[in-house]
C-alpha positions, -999 to +999 in steps of 0.1 A: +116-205-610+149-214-603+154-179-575+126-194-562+145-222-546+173-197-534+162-176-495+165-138-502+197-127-478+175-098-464+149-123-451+176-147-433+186-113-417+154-104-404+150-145-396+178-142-377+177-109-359+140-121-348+154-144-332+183-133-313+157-105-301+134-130-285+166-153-274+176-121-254+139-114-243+137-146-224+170-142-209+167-107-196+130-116-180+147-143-160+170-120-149+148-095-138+126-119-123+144-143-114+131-167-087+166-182-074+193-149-072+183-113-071+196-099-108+233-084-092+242-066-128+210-043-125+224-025-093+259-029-113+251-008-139+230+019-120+254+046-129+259+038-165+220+027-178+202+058-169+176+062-193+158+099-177+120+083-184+089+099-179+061+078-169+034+092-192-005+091-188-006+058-207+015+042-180+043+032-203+083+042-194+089+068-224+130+081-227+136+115-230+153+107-260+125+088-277+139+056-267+114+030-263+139+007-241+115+017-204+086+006-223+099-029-231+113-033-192+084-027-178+060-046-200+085-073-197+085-074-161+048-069-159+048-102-176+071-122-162+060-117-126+023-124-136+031-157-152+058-165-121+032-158-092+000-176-106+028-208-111+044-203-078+014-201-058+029-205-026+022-174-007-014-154+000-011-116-006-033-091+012-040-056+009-049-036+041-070-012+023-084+018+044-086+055+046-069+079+071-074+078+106-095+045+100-075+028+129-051+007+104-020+012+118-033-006+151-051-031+125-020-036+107-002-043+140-022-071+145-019-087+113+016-088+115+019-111+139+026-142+127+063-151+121+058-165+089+044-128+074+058-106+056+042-068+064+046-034+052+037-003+069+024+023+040+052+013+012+032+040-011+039+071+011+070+084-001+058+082-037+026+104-029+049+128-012+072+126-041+052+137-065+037+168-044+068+181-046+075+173-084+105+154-072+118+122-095+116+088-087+143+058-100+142+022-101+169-007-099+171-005-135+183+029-140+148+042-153+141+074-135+109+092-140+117+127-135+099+161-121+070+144-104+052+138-142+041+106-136+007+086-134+001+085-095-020+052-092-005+032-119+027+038-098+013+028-070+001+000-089+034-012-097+051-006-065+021-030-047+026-061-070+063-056-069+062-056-029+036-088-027+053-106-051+093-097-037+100-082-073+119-056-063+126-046-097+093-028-101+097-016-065+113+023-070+139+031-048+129+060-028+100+037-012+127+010-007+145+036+015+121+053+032+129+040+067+106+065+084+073+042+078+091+007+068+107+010+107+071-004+118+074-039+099+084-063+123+106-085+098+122-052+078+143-049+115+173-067+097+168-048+068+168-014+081+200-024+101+214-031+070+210+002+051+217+024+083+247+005+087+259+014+048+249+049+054+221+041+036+191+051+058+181+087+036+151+106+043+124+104+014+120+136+011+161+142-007+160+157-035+190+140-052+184+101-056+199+072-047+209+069-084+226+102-085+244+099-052+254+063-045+291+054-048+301+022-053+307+009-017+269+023-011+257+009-045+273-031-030+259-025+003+224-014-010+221-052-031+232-066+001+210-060+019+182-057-011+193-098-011+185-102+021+150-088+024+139-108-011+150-140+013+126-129+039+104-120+018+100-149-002+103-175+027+072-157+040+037-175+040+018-145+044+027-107+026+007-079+040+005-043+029-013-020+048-024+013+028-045+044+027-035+055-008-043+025-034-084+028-046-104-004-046-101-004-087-065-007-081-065-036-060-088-052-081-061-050-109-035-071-080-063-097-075-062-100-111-025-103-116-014-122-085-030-154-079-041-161-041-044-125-035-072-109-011-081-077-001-092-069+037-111-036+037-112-014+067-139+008+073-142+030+103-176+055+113-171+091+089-177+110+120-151+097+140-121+097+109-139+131+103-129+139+141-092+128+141-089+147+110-100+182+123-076+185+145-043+171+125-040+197+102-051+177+071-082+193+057-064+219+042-097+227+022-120+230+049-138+201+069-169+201+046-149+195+015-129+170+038-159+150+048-169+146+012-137+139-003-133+107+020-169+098+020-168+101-022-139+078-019-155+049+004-187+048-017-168+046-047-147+014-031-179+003-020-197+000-049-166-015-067-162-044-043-198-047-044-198-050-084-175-082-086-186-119-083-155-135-066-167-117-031-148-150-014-116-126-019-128-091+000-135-091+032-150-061+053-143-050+091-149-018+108-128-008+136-155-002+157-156-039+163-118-042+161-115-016+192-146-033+214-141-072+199-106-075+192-105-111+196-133-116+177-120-098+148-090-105+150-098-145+145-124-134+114-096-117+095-070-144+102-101-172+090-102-150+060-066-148+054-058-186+064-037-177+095-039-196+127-046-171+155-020-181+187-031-178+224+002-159+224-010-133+195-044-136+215-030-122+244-006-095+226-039-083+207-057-081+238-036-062+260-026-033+228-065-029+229-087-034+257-055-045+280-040-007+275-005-023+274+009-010+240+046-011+257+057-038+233+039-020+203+061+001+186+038+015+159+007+019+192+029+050+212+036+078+180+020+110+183-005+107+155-016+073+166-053+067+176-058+071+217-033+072+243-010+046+252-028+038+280-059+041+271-087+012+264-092+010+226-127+008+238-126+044+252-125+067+218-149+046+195-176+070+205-151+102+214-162+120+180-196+121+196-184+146+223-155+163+206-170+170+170-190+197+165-225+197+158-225+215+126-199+184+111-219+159+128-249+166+105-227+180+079-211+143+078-242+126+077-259+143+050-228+138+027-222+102+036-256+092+043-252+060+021-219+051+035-234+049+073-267+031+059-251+006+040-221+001+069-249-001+094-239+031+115-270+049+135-277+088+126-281+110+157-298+139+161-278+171+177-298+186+203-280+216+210-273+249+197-248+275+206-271+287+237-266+253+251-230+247+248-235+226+278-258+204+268-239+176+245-261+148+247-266+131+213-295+110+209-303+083+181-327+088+153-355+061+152-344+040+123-371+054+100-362+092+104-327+090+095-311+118+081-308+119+042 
């Protein structure tokens, strides 16, 4: 009875080493979270607190040498920011969320507008190219997850909450330098200054990265200017990512963690994405398995959207109306988003679209970009109907039948053959006889 009264000195040892553990928990969230001062000893210590992590199928950081230290970060992290954003509250998040050659870089130059927002042109690219060529990819932290053997959406995943939120932390590095897409967001102009000026500016597709390489004059300069975009960043009412890579079930998982978050889904006619496909080189499977591929993908969005309840936080356009009604869309989205639409953003949209003035439009005159740059956005709504062949045009609405019924788009019938190249002329199925 009497050692009864007397604690065992292995149990004050585990009492005690409990709580230094969770003392140092709390301490190193803030500091990878932080809200006031971007966490300066991270990017100290990139050289020395490497750790060589694999991001495995169960999306958890895993050491090469068993060490379970990547896990803890980002679960940490993952927590922290999700607790911080649904307190803060003081910023809406949206996510562009379209396919290719949907007409979302001209969408996203609209959005972008307002001076208080906050936009990113495709953060997500350099990752998907990344991993096609089985490259790694490293974060402030030192993790790097090597040879390409990582979960692709769960990365993406991670990389969109850590750009709405400005937690650049869960943000990797090669998509924090990839200067090719990021030079079409209007307030990353500072930034991109920055890194060019530190010699920083490195294509994403180097194989040695930035953890690797950097020196330490490079290594200050890069958490310079890091600092100054998390300002801009998080002085910003309005943080828009525009993106052809994230799936609707991902972008459920943001509204979930990141309060006042919204999605704005872009949806543009199959035939006419199908048309500015065929003829960019990316249906490197043939255009059948092409027009599947991205009609499987919309129906699947579709339907998840069309599962949830909170419906107040998704809101649909096609570009069809954004190219003939730019106005008119462009005040529904900003409604949706809680923007105030300018008559000096009223006339910029109007003159990139039906005005044919995309001078000021940086992202409007590239190559691949939809029309020419003086051209009527008006003009190429219906171009697929004279450029795509007649074979696709009934190929594409056999396999996407339910994406054009439930979007509202009108079958047509192809009424010549190859004796009567000439004749072109597509006319509309009556709306009982559409093609199945």
């Amino acid at each position: 009875m009497e050692g009864m009264g007397k604690q065992c000195p292995g149990r004050q040892n585990v009492r005690f080493l409990v709580i230094f553990v969770a003392a140092f928990s709390v301490v190193f969230i803030y500091t990878l979270t932080g809200n006031e001062k971007f966490n300066e000893s991270l990017l100290d210590n990139l050289k020395r607190f490497q750790l060589n992590a694999v991001f495995r199928k169960d999306s958890t950081f895993t050491s090469t040498s068993g060490d379970k230290t990547g896990s803890a970060i980002k679960e940490s992290a993952f927590l922290a920011a999700s607790l911080n954003n649904k307190k803060r509250g003081n910023f809406t998040a949206v996510i562009l969320l379209t396919y290719m050659r949907s007409g979302s870089s001209l969408t996203g130059e609209i959005l972008q507008q307002p001076n208080d927002t906050f936009y990113l042109f495709e953060p997500l690219k350099s990752i998907e190219h990344i991993k096609m060529k089985n490259w790694s990819i490293s974060y402030l932290n030192g993790t790097v997850m090597a040879n390409g053997s990582f979960n692709l959406q769960a990365v993406y995943l991670e990389n969109l909450i850590g750009w709405l939120t400005c937690n650049f932390s869960r943000v990797c590095i090669e998509s924090l330098l990839d200067t090719e897409f990021l030079q079409y967001s209007k307030k990353l102009i500072p930034y991109l200054k920055c890194i060019d000026g530190g010699g920083l500016g490195k294509p994403s597709s180097q194989r040695v990265s930035f953890l690797q390489s950097a020196n330490e004059v490079e290594t200050e300069q890069f958490k310079k200017c890091l600092q100054e975009m998390r300002n801009v960043c998080l002085q910003s009412k309005y943080r828009i990512v525009k993106t052809i890579r994230t799936k609707m079930s991902s972008a459920v998982e943001v509204l979930q963690q990141v309060a006042a978050s919204k999605v704005i889904h872009l949806i543009r006619d199959p035939r006419a994405t199908i048309e500015s496909k065929s003829h960019r080189n990316v249906c490197s499977s043939g255009l059948n398995m092409c027009i599947r591929e991205h009609c499987r993908r919309v129906w699947e969005d579709t339907e998840f959207k069309e599962r949830l309840e909170s419906s107040r936080r998704f809101h649909t356009v096609k570009y069809e109306d954004i190219a003939s009604r730019p106005i008119m869309s462009a005040k529904s989205m900003y409604d949706f988003i809680g923007m105030f639409l300018t008559p000096k953003i009223t006339e910029y949209v109007y003159d990139i679209t039906l005005g044919k003035n995309k001078s000021s439009c940086k992202v409007c005159k590239t190559r691949w970009q939809i029309g020419g740059t003086n051209l009527s956005s008006k003009s190429h709504v219906d171009a697929w109907k004279s450029k795509l062949p007649g074979k696709f045009i009934t190929s594409t609405q056999r396999l996407c039948s339910d994406v054009l019924r439930y979007y509202g788009y009108q079958n047509y019938a192809v009424p010549y053959t190859k004796e009567r190249k000439t004749d072109k002329m597509l006319r509309k199925f009556p709306t009982n006889n559409a093609i199945i």
